[in-house]
VMD Tcl script that draws the C-alpha trace (Angstrom):
set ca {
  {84.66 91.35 86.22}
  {85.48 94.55 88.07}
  {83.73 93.51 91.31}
  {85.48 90.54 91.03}
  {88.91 92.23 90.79}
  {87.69 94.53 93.32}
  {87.45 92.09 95.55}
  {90.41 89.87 94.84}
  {92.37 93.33 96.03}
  {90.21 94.12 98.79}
  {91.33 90.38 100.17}
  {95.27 91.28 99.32}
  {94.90 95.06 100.95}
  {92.78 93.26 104.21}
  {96.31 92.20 104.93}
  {97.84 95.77 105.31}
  {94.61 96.26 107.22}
  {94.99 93.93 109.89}
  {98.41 94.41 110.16}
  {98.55 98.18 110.71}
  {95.30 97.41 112.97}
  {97.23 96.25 115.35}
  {99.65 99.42 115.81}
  {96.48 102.04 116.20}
  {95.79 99.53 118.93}
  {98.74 99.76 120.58}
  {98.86 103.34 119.87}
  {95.54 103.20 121.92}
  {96.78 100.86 124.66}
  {100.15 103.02 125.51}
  {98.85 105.88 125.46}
  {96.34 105.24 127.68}
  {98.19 103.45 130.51}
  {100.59 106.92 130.27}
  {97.47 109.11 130.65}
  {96.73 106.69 133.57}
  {100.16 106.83 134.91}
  {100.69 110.61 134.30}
  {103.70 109.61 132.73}
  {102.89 112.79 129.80}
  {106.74 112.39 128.83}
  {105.80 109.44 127.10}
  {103.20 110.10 124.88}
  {105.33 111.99 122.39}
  {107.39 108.40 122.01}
  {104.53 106.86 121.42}
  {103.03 108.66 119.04}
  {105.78 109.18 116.84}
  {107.22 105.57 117.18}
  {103.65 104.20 116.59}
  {103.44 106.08 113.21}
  {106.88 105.67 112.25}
  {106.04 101.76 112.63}
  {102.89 102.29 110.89}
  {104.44 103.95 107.83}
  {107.32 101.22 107.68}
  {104.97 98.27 107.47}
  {102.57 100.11 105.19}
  {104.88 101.08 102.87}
  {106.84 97.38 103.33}
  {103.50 95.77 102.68}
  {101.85 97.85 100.36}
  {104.34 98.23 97.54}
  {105.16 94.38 98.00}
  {101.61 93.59 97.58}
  {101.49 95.61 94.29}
  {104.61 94.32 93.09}
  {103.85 90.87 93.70}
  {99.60 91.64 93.23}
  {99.51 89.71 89.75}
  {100.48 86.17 90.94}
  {98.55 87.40 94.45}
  {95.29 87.77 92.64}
  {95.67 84.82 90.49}
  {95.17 82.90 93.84}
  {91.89 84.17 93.89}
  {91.35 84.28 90.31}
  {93.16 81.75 87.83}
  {93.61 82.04 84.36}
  {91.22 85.32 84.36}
  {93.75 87.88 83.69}
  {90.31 90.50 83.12}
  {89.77 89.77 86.66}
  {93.39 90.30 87.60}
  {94.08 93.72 85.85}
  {90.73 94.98 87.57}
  {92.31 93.81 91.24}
  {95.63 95.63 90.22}
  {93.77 98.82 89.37}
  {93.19 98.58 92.77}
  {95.92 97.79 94.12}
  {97.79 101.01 92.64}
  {95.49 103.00 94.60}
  {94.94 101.70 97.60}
  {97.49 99.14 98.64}
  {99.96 101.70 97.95}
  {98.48 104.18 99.98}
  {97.40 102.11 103.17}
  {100.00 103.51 105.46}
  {98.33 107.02 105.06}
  {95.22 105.70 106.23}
  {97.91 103.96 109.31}
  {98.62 107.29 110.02}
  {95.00 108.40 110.17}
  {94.16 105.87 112.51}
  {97.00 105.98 114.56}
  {96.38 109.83 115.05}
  {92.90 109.02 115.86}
  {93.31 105.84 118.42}
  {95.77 108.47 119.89}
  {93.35 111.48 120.99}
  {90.82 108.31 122.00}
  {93.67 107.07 124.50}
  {93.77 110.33 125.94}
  {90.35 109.96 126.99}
  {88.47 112.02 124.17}
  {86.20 109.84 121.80}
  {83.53 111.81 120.25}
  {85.72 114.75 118.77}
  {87.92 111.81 116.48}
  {84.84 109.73 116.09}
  {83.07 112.67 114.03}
  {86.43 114.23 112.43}
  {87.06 110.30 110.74}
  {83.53 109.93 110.03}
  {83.16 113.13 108.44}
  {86.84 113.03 106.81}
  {86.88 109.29 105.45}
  {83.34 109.30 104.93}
  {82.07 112.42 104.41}
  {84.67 113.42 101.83}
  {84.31 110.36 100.10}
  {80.53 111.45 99.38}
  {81.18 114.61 98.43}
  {83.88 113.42 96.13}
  {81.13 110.95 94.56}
  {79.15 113.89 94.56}
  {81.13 116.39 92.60}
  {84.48 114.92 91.20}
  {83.07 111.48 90.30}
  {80.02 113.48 88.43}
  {82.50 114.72 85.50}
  {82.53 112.89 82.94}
  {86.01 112.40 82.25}
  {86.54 111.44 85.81}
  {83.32 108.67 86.08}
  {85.87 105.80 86.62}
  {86.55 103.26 89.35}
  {89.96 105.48 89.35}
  {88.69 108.35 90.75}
  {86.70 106.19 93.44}
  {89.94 104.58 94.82}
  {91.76 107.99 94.21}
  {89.32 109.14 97.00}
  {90.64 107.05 99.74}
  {93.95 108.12 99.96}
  {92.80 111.77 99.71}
  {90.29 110.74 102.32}
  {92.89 109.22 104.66}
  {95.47 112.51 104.03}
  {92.97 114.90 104.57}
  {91.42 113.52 107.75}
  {95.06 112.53 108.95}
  {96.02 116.18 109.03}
  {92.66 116.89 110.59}
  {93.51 114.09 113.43}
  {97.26 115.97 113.49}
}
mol new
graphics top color blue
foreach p $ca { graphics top sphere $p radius 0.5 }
foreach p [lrange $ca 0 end-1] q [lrange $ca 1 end] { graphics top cylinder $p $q radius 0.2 }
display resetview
């Protein structure tokens, strides 16, 4: 029942995903063709209207996702409200908090359109995934915090952490 819910949500929050997709690739995109056309007065615009963008739409389609994620899930999953609480649990964590992981990858799509690929390559692999093991690792290994709610509580934390490392 909770993979089930699990991935009823994951189908709902693929829609932040490929929306906010498309702004760390035009993140990418502009700020490349301004590195090409040493136009550096640009890059600032870019950056901040390409996470300013990324936050509205996250946010926009996050929280609408959420609000409207029990007649959302039911699409995937009628008449199993078990199912549907499970996709809502997460939901609350991670539809809500898409647009930080916008911001990560925007940050990161920006240093690769300035020609550097390896440094943001490692700092997200070791931020979003490396984190995430070492929160498995320690946090998840209390016993008051072995739940599927400390698991989706590490992707946002994941996303934050390696955004300000990106910033």
């Amino acid at each position: 029942t909770a993979m089930a819910g699990n991935t009823a949500g994951s189908n709902l929050d693929g829609f932040i995903y490929i929306a906010l997709n498309s702004l760390y690739h035009a993140a990418l995109t502009f700020t490349g063709q301004n590195v090409g056309a040493k136009k550096w007065s640009r890059l600032n615009r870019v950056l901040i209207d390409c996470v300013a963008i990324v936050l509205v739409v996250g946010l926009t389609m996050g929280f609408a996702i959420f609000f409207f994620g029990e007649p959302l899930l039911s699409i995937y999953a009628p008449g199993e409200p078990d199912v549907i609480a499970w996709g809502m649990i997460r939901l609350t964590y991670l539809a809500t908090a898409y647009f930080l992981c916008g911001i990560m990858e925007v940050l990161c799509y920006s240093i690769r359109g300035l020609g550097y690929s390896m440094m943001p390559t490692l700092v997200t692999l070791l931020g979003a995934c490396g984190l995430r093991i070492l929160w498995i690792a320690t946090v998840f290994q209390i016993p008051q915090y072995h739940t599927i709610h400390t698991i989706y509580l590490s992707y946002g934390i994941s996303w934050a952490v390696t955004a300000l490392a990106h910033a």
